[in-house]
N, C-alpha and C positions, 0 to 999 in steps of 0.2 A: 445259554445256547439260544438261539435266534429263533424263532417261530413264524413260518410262511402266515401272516391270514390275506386271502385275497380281497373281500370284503363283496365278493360276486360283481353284482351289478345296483350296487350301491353307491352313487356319487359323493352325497354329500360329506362324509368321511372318507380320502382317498388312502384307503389302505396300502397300496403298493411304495406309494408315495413317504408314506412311512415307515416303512417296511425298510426303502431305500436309505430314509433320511436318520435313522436309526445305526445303519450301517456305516452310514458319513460320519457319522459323528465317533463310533467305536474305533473307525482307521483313523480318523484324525487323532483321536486321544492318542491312540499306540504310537503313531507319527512324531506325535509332538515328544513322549514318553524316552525312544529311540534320540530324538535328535539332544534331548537334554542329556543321556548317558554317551553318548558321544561328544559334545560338547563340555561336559565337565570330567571326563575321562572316569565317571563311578556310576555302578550299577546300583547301589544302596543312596539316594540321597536322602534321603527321609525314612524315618521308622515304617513308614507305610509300607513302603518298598518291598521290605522283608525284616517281618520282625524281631525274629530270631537271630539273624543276621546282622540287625543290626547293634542288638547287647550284645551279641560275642566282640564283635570287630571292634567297639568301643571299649569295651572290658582290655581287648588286646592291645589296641593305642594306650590306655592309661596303663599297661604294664607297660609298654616300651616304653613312653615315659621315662618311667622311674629307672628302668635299663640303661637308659642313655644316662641318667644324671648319678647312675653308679658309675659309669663308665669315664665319666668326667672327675668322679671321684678318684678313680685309682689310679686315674693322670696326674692328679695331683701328691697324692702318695708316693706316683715315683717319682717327681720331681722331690718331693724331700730325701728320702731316701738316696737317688742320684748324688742329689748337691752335697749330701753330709757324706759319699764315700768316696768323693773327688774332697774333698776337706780333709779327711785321713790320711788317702794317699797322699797329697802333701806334706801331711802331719810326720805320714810314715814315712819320705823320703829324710825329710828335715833329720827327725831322729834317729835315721839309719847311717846319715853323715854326723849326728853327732857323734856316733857309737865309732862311727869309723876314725873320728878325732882321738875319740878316746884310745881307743887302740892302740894310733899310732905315739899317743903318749907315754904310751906302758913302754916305748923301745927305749931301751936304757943310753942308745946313743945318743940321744936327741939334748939339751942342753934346757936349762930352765925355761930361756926367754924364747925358745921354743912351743914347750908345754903352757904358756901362758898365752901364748899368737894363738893356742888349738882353743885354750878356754873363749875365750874374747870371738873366735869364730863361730864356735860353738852357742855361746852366750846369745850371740847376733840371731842364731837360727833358733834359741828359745823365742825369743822378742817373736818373729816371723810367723812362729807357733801362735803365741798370744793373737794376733794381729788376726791369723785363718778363723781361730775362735770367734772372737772382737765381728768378725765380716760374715760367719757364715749364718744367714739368717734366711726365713723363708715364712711370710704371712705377717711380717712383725715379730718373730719371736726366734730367740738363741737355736739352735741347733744341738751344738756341743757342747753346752756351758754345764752340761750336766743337769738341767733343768726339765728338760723337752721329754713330753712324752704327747701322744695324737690316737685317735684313733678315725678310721675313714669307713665310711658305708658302701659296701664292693657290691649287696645283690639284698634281694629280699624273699621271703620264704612263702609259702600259701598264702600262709597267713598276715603278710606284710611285714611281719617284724623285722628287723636290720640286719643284716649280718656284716659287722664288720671286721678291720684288722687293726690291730694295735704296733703305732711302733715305739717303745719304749726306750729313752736314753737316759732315763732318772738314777741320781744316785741315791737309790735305793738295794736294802737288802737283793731283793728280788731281780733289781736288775744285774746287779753280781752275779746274781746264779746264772742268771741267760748270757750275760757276752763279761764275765768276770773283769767288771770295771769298778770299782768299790766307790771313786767319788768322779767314776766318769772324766771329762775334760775341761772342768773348771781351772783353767790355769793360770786363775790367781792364787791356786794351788803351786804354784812356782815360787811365792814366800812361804809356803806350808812344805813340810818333811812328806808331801804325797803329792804324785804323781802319774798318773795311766794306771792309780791302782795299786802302785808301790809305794809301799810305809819307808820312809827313810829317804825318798828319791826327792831332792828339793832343788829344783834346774837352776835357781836364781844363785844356787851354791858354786856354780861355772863363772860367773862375774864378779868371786870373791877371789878366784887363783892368783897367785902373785908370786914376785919372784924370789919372798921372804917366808909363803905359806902358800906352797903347791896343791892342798886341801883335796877336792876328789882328783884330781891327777897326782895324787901324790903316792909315794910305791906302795906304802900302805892303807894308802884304800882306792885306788884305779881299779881293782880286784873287783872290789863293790860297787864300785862305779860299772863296769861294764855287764854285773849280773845285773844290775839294778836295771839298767837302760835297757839291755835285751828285753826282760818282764815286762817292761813299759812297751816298748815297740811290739812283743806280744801281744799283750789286751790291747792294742790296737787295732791289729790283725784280727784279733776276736770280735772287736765290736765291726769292723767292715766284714766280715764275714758274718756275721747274725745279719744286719743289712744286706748283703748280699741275697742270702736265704731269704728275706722277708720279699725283694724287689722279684726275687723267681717267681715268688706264689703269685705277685701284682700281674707281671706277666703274663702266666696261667691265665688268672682272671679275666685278663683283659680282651685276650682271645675269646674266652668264653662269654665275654661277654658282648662280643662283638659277630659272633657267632648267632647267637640266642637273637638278640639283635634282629639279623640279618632273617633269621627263620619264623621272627613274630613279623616281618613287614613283608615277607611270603603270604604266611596266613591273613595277614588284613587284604593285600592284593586278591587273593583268592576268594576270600569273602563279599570287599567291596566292587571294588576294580570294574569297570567294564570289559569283556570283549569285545572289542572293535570288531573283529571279522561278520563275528554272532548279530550283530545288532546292526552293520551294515547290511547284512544280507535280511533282515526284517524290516527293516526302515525300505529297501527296496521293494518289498513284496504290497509293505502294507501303502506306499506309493501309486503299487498299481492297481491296490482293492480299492485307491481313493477315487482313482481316475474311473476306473468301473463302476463304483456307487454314484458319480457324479453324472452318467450316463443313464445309468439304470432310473436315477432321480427324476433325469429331465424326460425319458421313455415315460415312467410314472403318473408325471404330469401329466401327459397329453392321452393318457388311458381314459378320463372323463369324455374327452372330445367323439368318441367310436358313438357312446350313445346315444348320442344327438342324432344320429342318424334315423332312429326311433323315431325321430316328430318328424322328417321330412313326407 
């Protein structure tokens, strides 16, 4: 706080004058103070600022941070996710027309070189199968091949550790137990007696029918052929559906984390941020303490002058 000394009638040190020039110099700080928080639109530039103030709001930048780059994270998650249950549905119309070939194999009107045009159709939409597998890729690496398993970083806990999600399409035990796919969509399983998870289901067995060995169109086993295919077109359904449920929770997240987000760059606004109103109306006040110390300054001055009137 400022302390009046007049210094009486004491020339040689002009007290008022410093008194004034002491004042100058506190409104110009504040001035200058004001125009840099106006000018860079933040009331914290520097730790001096406010010190407390300023490890929170840093503390809070380096968590949004990491928020944003979970957030970027479970973009990417749904993108696999996405791409491999548009890869199904395909999978799943194909073998829903194959089922339906079959079907119409089973009508007893139908003539051999009939049942043989359904396999060879048929056959064509295995290939088509193979080929979704063969394409559906996402970082470099299979999707469906029965191979793919990932895990992504959605958020972190107090203490930093990761929390992430797993999406698993391995054929493994354990992934049978979650979306009951036993060897997955490896469908160079279409030379092997397994397919979508059916023992016995061998699709490249449709490019063997002929009009001398009817084989899975044949009346004793189209029977099997049609439970078989359903099974298959089943755990398919199963595994887009576990997908599905995994993309919900992405979702969730992503909201929340976009959320969380939005309420950490509140609190840094609230911490760092200028008021413009608040600091214009200071920046003016302390404007016209300037203008009045620069008055008061030159009045100061000319305070030695009265005593000379002493020696006349």
């Amino acid at each position: 706080m400022p302390t009046v000394f007049s210094g009486d009638s004491r020339i040689r040190t002009n007290i008022p004058s410093l008194n004034a020039y002491n004042a100058l110099i506190n409104t110009n700080n504040n001035i200058a103070l004001r125009q840099l928080r106006l000018s860079t639109g933040k009331r914290i530039n520097s730790a001096a600022d406010d010190v407390a103030g300023y490890i929170t709001s840093r503390s809070l930048q380096a968590r949004n941070e990491s928020l944003t780059s979970a957030l970027n994270s479970v973009g990417e998650a749904k993108n696999v996710t996405g791409q491999t249950q548009d890869a199904l549905d395909n999978i799943n119309g194909l073998l829903t027309k194959i089922k339906e070939n079959a079907s119409t194999a089973s009508n007893g009107a139908l003539g051999t070189d009939e049942k043989v045009a359904l396999s060879r159709a048929s056959y064509r939409m295995t290939e088509q199968i193979q080929f979704i597998v063969n394409s559906t890729v996402f970082g470099g690496r299979q999707l469906i091949d029965g191979d793919f398993s990932g895990e992504w970083t959605i958020g972190y806990n107090a203490a930093n550790a990761l929390l992430t999600i797993e999406v698993d399409l391995k054929n493994s035990a354990a992934a049978a137990t979650k979306f009951n796919l036993e060897r997955g969509f490896d469908l160079n399983s279409m030379t092997q007696s397994n397919f979508g998870g059916v023992t016995g289901l061998n699709l490249a067995s449709l490019n063997a029918v002929s009009n001398t060995d009817l084989g899975v169109f044949s009346y004793t086993q189209i029977s099997t052929t049609l439970t078989s295919l359903a099974s298959a077109l089943n755990n398919v359904n199963k595994v887009a559906s576990y997908l599905g449920g995994v993309e919900n929770r992405l979702q969730s997240q992503e909201d929340l984390l976009r959320s969380q987000i939005t309420n950490y760059k509140a609190a840094i606004s609230r911490i760092e941020d200028t008021d413009v109103a608040t600091e214009q109306l200071e920046l003016v006040k302390s404007q016209f303490l300037q203008q009045a110390s620069l008055i008061s300054l030159a009045q100061a001055n000319q305070n030695p002058q009265s005593f000379l009137q002493l020696f006349q």
